[in-house]
N, CA, C and O atoms as CSV, one atom per row, in Angstrom:
chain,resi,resn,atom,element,x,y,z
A,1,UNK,N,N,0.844,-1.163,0.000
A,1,UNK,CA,C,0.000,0.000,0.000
A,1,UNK,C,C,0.896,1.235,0.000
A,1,UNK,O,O,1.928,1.319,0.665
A,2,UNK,N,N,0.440,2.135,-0.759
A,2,UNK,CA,C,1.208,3.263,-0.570
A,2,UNK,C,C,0.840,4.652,-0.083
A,2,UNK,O,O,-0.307,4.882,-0.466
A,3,UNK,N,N,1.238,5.476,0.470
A,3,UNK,CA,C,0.624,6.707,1.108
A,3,UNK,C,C,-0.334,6.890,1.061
A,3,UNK,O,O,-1.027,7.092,2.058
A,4,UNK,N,N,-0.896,6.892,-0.522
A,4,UNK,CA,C,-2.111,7.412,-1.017
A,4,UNK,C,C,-2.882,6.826,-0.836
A,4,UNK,O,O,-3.990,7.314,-1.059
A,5,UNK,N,N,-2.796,5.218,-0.248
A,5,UNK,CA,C,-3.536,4.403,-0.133
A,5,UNK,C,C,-4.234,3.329,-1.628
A,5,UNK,O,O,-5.091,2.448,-1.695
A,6,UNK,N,N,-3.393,3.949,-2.564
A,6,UNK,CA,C,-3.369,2.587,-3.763
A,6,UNK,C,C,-2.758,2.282,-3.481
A,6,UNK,O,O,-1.998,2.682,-2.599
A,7,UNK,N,N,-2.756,0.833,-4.468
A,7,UNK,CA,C,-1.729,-0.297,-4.499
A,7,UNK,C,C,-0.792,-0.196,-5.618
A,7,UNK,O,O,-1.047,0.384,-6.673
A,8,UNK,N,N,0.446,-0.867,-5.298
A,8,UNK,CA,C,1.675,-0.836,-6.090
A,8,UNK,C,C,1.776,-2.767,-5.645
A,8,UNK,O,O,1.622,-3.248,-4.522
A,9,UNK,N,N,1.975,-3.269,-6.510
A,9,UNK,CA,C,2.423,-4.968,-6.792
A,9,UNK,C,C,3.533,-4.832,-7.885
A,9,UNK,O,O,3.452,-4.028,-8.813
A,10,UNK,N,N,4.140,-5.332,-7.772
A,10,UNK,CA,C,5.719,-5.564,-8.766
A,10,UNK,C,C,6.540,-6.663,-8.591
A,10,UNK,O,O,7.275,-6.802,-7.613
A,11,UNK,N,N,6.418,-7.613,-9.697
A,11,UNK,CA,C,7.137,-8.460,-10.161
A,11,UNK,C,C,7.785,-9.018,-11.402
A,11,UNK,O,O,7.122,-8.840,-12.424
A,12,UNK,N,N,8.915,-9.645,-11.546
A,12,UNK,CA,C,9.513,-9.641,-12.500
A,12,UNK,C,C,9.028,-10.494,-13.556
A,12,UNK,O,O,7.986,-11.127,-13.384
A,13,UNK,N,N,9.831,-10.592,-14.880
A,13,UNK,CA,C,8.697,-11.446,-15.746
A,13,UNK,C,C,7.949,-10.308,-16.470
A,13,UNK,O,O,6.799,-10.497,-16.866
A,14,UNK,N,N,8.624,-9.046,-16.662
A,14,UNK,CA,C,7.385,-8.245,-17.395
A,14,UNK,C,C,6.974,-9.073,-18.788
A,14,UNK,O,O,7.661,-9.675,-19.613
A,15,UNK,N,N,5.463,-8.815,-18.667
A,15,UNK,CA,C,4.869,-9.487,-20.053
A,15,UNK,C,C,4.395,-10.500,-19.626
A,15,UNK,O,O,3.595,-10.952,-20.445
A,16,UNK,N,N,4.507,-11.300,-18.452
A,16,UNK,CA,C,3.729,-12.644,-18.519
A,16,UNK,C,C,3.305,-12.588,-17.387
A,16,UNK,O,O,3.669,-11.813,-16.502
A,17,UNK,N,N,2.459,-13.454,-17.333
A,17,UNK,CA,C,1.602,-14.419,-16.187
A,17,UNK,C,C,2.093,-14.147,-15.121
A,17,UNK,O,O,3.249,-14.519,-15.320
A,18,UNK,N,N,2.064,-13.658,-13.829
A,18,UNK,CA,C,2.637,-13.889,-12.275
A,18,UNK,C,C,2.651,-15.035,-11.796
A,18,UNK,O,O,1.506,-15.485,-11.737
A,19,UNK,N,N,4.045,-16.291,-11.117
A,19,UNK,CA,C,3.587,-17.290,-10.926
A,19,UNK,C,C,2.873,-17.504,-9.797
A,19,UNK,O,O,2.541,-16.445,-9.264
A,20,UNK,N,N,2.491,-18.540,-9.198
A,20,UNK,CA,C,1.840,-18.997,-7.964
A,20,UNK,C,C,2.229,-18.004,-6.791
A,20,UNK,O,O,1.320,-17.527,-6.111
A,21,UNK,N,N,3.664,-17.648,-6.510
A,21,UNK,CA,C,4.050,-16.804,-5.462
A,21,UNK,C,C,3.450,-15.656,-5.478
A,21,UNK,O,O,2.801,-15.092,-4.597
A,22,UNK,N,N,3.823,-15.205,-7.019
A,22,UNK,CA,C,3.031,-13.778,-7.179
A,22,UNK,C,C,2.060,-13.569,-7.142
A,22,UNK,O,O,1.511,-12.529,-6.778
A,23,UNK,N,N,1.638,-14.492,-7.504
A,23,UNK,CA,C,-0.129,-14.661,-7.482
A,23,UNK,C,C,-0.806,-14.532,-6.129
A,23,UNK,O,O,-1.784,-13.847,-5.828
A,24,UNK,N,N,0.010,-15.428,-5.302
A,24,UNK,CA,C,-0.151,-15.124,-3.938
A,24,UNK,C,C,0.100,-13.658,-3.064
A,24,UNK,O,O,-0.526,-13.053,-2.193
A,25,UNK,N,N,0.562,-13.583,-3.333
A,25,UNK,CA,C,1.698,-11.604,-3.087
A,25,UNK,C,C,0.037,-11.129,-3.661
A,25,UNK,O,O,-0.707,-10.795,-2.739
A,26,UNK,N,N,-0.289,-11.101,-4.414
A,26,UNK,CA,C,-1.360,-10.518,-5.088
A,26,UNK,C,C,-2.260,-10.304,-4.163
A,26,UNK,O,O,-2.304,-9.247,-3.534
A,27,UNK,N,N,-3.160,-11.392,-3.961
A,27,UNK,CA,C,-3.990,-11.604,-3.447
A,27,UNK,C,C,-3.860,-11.090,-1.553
A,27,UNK,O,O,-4.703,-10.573,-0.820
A,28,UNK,N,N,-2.683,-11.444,-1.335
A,28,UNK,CA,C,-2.319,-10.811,-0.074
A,28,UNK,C,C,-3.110,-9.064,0.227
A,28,UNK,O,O,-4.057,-8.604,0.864
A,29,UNK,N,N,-1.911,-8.516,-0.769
A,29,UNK,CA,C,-2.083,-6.940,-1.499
A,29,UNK,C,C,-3.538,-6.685,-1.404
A,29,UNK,O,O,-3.881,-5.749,-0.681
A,30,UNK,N,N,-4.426,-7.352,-2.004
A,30,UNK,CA,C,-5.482,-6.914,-2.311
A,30,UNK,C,C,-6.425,-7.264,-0.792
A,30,UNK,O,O,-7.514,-6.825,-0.422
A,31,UNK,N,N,-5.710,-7.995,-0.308
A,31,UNK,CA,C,-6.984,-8.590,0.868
A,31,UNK,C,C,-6.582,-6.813,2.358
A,31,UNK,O,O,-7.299,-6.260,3.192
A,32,UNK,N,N,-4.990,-6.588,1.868
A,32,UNK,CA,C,-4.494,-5.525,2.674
A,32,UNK,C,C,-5.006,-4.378,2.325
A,32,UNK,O,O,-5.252,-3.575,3.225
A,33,UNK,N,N,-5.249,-4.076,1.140
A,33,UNK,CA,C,-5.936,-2.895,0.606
A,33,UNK,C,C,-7.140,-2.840,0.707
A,33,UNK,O,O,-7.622,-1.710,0.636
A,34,UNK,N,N,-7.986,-3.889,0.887
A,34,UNK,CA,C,-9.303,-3.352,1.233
A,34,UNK,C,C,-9.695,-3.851,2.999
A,34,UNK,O,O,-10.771,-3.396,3.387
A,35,UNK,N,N,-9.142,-4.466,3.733
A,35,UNK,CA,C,-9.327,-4.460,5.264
A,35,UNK,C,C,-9.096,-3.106,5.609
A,35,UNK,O,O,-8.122,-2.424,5.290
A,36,UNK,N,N,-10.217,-2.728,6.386
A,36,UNK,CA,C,-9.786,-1.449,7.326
A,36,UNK,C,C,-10.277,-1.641,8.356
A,36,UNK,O,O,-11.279,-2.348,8.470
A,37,UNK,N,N,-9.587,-0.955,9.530
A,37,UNK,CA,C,-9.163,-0.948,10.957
A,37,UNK,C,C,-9.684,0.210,11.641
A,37,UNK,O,O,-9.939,1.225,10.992
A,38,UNK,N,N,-9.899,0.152,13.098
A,38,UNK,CA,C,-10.290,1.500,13.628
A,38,UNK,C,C,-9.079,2.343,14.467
A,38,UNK,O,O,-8.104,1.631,14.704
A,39,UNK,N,N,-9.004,3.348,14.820
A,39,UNK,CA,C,-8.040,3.925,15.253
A,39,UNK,C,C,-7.468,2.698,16.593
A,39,UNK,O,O,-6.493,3.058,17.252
A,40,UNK,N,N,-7.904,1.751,16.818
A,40,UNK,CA,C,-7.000,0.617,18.020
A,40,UNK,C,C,-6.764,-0.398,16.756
A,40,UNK,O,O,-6.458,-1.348,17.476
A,41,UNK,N,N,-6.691,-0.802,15.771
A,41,UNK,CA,C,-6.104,-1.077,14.913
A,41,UNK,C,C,-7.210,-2.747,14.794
A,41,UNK,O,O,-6.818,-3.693,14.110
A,42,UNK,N,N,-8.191,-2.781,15.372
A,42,UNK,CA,C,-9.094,-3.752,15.060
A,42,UNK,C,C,-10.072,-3.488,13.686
A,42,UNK,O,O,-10.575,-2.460,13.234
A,43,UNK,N,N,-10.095,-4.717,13.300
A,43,UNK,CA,C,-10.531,-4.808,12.091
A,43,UNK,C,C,-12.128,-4.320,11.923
A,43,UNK,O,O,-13.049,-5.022,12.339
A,44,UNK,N,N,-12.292,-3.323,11.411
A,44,UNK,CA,C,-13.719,-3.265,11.122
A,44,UNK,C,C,-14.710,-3.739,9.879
A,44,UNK,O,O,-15.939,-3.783,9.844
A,45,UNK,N,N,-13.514,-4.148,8.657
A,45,UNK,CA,C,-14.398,-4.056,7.535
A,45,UNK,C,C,-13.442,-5.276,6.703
A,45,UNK,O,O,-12.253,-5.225,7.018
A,46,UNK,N,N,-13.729,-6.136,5.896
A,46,UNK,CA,C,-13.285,-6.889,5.119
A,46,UNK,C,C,-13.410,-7.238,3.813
A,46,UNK,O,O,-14.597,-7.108,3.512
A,47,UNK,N,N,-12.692,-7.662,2.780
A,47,UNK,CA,C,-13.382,-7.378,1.768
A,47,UNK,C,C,-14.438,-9.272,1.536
A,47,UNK,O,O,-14.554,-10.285,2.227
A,48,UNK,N,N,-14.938,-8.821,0.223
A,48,UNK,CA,C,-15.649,-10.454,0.024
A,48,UNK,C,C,-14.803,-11.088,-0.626
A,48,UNK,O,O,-13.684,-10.615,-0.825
A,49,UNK,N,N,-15.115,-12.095,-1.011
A,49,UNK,CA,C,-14.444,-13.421,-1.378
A,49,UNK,C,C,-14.537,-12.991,-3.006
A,49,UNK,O,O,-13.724,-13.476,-3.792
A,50,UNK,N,N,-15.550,-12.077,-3.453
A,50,UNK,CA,C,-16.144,-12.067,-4.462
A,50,UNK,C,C,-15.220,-10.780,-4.913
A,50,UNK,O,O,-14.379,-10.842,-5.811
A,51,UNK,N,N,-15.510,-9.634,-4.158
A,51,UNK,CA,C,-14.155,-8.585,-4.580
A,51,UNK,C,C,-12.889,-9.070,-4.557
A,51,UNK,O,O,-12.241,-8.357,-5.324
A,52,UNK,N,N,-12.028,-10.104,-3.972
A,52,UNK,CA,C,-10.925,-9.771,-4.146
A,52,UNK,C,C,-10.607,-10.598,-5.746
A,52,UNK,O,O,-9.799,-10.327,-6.634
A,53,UNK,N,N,-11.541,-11.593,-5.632
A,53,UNK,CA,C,-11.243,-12.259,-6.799
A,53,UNK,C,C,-11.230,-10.964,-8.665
A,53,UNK,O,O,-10.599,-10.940,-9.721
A,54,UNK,N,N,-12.526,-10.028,-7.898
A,54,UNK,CA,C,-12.608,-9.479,-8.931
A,54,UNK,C,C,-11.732,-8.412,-9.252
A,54,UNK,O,O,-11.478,-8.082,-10.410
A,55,UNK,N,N,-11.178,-7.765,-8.049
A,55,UNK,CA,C,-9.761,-6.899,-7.587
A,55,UNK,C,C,-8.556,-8.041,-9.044
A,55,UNK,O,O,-7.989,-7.589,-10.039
A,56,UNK,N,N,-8.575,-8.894,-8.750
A,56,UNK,CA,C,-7.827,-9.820,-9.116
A,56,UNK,C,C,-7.649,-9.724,-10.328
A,56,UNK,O,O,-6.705,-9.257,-10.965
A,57,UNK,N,N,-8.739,-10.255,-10.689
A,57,UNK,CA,C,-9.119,-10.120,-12.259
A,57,UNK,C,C,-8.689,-8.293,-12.733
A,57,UNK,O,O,-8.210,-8.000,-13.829
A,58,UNK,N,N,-8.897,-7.612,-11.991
A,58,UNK,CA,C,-8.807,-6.091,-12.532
A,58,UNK,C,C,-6.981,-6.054,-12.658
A,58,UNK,O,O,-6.630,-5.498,-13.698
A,59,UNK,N,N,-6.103,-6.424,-12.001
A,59,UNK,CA,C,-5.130,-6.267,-12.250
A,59,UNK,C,C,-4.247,-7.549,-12.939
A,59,UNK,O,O,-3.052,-7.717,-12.692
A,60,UNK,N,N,-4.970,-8.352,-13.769
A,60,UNK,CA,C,-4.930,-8.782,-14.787
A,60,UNK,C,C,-4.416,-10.002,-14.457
A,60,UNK,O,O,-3.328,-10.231,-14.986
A,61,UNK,N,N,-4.993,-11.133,-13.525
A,61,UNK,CA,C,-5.061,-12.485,-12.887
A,61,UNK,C,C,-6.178,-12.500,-13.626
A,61,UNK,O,O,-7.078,-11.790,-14.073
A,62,UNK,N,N,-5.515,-14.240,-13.546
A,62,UNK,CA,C,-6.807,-15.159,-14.148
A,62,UNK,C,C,-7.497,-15.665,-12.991
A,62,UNK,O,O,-6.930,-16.317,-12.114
A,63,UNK,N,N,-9.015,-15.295,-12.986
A,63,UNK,CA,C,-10.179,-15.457,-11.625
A,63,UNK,C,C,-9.909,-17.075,-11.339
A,63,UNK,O,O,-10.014,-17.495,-10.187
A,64,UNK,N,N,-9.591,-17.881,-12.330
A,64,UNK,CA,C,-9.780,-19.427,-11.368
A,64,UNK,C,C,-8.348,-19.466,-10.519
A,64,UNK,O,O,-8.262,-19.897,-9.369
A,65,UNK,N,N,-7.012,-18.828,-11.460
A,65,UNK,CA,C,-5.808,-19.036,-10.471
A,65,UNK,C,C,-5.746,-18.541,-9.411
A,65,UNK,O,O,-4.993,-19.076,-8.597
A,66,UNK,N,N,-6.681,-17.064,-8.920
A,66,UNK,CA,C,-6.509,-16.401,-7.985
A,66,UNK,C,C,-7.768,-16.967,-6.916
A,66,UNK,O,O,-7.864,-16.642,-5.733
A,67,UNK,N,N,-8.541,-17.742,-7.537
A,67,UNK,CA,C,-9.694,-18.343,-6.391
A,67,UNK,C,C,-8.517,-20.161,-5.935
A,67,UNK,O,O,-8.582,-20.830,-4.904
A,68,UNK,N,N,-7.883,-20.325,-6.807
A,68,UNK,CA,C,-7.240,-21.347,-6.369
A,68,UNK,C,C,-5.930,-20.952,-5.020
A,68,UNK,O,O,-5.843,-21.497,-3.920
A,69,UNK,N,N,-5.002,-19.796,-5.614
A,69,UNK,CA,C,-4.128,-19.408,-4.759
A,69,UNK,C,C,-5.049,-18.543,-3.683
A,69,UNK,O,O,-4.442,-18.672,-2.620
A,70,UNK,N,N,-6.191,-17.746,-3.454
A,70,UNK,CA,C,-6.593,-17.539,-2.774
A,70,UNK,C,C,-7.216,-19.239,-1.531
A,70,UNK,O,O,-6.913,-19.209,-0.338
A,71,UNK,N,N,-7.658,-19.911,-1.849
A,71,UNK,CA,C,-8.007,-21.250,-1.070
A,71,UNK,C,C,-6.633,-21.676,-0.463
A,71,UNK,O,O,-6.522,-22.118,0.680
A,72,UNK,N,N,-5.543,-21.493,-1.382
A,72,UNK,CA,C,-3.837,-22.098,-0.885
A,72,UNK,C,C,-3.267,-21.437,0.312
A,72,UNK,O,O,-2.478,-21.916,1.127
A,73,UNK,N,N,-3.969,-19.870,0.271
A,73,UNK,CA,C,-3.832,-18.991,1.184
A,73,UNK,C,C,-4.464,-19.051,2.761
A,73,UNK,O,O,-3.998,-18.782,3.868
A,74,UNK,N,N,-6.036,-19.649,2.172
A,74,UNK,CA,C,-6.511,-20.345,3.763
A,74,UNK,C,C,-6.047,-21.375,4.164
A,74,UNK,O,O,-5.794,-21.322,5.368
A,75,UNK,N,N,-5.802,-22.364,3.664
A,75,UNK,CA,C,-5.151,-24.031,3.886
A,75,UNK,C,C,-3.890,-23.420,5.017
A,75,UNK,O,O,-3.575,-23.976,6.069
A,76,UNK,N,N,-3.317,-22.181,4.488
A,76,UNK,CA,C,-1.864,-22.362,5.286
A,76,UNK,C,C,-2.138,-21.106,6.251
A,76,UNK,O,O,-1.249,-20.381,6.698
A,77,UNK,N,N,-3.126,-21.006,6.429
A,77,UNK,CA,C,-3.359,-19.669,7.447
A,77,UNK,C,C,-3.247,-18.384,7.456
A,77,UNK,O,O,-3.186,-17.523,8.332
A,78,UNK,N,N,-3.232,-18.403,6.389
A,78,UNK,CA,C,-2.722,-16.926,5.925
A,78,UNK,C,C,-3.974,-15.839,5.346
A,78,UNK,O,O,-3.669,-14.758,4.842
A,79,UNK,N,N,-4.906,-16.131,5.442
A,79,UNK,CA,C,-6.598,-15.695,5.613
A,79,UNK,C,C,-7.671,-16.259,6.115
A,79,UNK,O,O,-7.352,-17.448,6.136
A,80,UNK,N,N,-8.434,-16.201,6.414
A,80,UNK,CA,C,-9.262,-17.160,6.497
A,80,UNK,C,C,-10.809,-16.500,5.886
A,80,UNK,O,O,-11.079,-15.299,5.869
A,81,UNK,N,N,-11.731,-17.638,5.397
A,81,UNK,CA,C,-12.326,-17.145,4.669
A,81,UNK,C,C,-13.829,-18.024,5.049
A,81,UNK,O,O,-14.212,-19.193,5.009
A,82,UNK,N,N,-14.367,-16.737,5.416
A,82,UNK,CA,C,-15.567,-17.185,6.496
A,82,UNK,C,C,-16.574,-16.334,6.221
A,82,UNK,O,O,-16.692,-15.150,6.534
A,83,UNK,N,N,-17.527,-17.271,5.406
A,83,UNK,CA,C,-19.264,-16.578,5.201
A,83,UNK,C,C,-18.913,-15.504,3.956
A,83,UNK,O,O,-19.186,-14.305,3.916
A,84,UNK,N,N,-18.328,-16.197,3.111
A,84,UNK,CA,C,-18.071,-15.568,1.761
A,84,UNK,C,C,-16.826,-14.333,2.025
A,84,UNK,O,O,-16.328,-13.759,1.056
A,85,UNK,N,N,-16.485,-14.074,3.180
A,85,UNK,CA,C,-15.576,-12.704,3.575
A,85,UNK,C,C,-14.317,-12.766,4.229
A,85,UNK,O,O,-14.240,-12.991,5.437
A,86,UNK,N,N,-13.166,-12.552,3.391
A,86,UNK,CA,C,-11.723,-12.575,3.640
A,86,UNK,C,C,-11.126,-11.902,4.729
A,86,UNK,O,O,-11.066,-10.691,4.517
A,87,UNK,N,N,-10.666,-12.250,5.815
A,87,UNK,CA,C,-10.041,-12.130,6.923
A,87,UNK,C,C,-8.273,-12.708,6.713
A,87,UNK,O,O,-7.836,-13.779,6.293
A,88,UNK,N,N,-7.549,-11.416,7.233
A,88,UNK,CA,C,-6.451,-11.973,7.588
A,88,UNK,C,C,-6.516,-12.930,8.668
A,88,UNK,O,O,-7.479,-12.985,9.434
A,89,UNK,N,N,-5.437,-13.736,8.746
A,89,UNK,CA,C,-5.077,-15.034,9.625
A,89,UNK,C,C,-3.628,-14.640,10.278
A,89,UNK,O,O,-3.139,-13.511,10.220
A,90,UNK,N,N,-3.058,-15.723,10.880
A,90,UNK,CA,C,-2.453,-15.846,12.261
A,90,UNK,C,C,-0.872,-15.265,11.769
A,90,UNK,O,O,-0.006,-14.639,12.382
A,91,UNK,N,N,-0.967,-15.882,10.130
A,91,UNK,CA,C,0.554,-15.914,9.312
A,91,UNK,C,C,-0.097,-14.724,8.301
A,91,UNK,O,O,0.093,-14.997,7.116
A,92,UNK,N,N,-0.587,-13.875,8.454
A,92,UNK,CA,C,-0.457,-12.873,7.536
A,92,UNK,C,C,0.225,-12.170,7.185
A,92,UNK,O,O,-0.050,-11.561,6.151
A,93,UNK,N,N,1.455,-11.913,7.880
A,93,UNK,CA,C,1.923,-11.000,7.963
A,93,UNK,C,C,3.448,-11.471,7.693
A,93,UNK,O,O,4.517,-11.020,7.282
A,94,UNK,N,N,2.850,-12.704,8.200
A,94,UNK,CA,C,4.557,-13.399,7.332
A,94,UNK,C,C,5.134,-14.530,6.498
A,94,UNK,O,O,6.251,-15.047,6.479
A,95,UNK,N,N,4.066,-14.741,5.844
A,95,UNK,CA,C,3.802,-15.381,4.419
A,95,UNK,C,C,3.837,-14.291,3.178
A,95,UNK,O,O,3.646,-14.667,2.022
């Protein structure tokens, strides 16, 4: 995230596909850019399962790789994804 509060993602490989990692990095990015917090830093708002995929798709992921690396992302704790709505998890922060 940057000051302004867009996102900046960058990886190498210009011109192609992001692999699985990046893909993951992605999806991270996007789950960080739309959670917001209240001034004690608890989570008030999350995005859906349905935006990030489509976040996804907007920065030019393919929706089944990013609903797949998004699921790879709950398996290892690193969101969790409860009642259609993406929550960071325990390893968010260091995955």
């Amino acid at each position: 995230m940057n000051d302004d509060g867009s996102l900046s993602i960058e990886w190498t490989g210009e011109g192609r596909t992001p692999g699985k990692r990046e893909c993951g990095a992605v999806i991270k990015a996007i789950v960080a850019e739309e959670t917001t917090t209240d001034s004690d830093g608890l989570i008030t708002d999350v995005p859906s399962e349905e935006r990030v995929l489509d976040r996804a798709e907007e920065l030019g992921l393919d929706r089944a790789e990013a609903a797949d690396r998004l699921a790879r992302l709950a398996t290892l704790d690193v969101v969790d994804v409860i009642d259609g709505e993406v929550y960071p998890d325990e390893n968010f922060s260091r995955i």
